[in-house]
C-alpha positions as CSV (number, residue, x, y, z in Angstrom):
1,X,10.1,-8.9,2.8
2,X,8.1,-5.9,1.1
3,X,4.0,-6.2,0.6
4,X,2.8,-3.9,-1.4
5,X,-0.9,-3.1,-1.6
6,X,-1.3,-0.9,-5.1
7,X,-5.0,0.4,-5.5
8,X,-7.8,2.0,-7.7
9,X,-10.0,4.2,-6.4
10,X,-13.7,4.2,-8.2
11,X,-13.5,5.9,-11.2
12,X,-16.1,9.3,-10.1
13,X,-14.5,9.9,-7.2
14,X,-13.6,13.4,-7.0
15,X,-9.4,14.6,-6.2
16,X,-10.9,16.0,-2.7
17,X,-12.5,13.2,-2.1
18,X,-9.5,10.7,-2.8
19,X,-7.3,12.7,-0.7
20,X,-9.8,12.5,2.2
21,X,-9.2,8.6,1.6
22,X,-5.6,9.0,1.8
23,X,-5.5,11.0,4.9
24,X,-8.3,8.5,6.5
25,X,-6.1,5.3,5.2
26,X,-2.8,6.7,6.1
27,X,-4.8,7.1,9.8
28,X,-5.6,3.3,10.2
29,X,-2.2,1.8,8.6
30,X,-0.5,4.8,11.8
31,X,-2.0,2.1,14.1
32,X,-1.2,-1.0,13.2
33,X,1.3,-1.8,15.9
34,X,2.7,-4.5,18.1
35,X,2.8,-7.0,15.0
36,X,6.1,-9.1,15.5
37,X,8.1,-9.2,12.6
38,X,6.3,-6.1,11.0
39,X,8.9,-2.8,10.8
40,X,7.0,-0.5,8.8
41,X,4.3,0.8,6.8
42,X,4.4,3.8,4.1
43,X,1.7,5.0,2.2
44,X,2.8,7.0,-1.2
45,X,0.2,8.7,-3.1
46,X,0.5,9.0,-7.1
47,X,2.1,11.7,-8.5
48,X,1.1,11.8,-12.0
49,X,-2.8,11.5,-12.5
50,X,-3.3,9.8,-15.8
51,X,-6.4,7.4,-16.3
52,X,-4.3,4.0,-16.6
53,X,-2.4,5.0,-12.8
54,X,-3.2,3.8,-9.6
55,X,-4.0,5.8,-6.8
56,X,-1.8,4.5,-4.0
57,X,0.5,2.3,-2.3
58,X,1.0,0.9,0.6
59,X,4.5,-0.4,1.0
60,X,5.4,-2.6,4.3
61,X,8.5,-4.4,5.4
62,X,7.9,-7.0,7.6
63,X,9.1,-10.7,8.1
64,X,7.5,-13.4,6.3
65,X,5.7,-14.4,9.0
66,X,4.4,-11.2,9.6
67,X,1.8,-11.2,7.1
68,X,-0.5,-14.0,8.5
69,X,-0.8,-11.9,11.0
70,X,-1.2,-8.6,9.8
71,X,-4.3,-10.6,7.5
72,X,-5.3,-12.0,10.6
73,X,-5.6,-8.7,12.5
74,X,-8.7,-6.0,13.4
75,X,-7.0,-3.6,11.3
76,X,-6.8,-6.0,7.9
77,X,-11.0,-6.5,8.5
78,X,-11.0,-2.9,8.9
79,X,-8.9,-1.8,6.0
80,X,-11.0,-4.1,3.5
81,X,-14.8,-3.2,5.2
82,X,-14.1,0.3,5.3
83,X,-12.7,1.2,2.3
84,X,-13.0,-1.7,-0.4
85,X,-15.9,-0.5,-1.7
86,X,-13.9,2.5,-2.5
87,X,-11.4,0.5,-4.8
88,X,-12.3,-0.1,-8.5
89,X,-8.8,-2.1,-8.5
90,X,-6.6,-3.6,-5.8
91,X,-3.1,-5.5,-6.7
92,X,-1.0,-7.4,-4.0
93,X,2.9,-8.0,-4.7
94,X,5.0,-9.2,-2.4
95,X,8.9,-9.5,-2.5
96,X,12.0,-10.4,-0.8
97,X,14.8,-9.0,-1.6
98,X,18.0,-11.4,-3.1
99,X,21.0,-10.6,-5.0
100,X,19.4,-11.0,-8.3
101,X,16.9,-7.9,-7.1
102,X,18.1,-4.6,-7.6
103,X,19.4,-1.7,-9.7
104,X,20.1,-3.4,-13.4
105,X,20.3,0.2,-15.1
106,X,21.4,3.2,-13.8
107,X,20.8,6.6,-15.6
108,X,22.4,9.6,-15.2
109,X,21.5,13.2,-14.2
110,X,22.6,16.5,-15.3
């Protein structure tokens, strides 16, 4: 399964001051280790800076079970004390994949 964390920074916060969250977020999520079931965690920074964007994502792949424990963990308490009250907006999706899930359009490229 995929669980995506997509978030807001406060509206104020300067561009150096969101990439210093970046680089301090992407620090924690490097240690979160030794979670059965969880296989990996990317973090993706926007790339196009318009007011109605979000900031980042988190994006991790880890069995269903996983989760409770990840929530459970030092690192979830840590992740929400240390920088929630950084985020004017945080959404949680979480998928699994099936065969309806997918590509339904494909463009082409010149």
């Amino acid at each position: 399964m995929e669980h995506y964390i997509i978030v807001k920074f406060n509206a104020g916060l300067t561009a150096e001051q969101k990439t210093e969250l970046t680089t301090s977020i992407r620090a924690l999520f490097s240690q979160v280790t030794g979670i059965p079931g969880l296989s990996e965690i990317r973090v993706f920074r926007n790339c196009i800076h318009n007011p109605n964007r979000s900031d980042l994502m988190i994006r991790m792949t880890m069995e269903r079970d996983a989760l409770e424990l990840f929530d459970q963990s030092a690192w979830h308490k840590q992740w929400k004390e240390q920088f929630g009250p950084f985020l004017e907006a945080k959404t949680i999706f979480d998928c699994q994949s099936s065969e309806e899930d997918g590509v339904i359009s494909q463009g082409q490229t010149r």
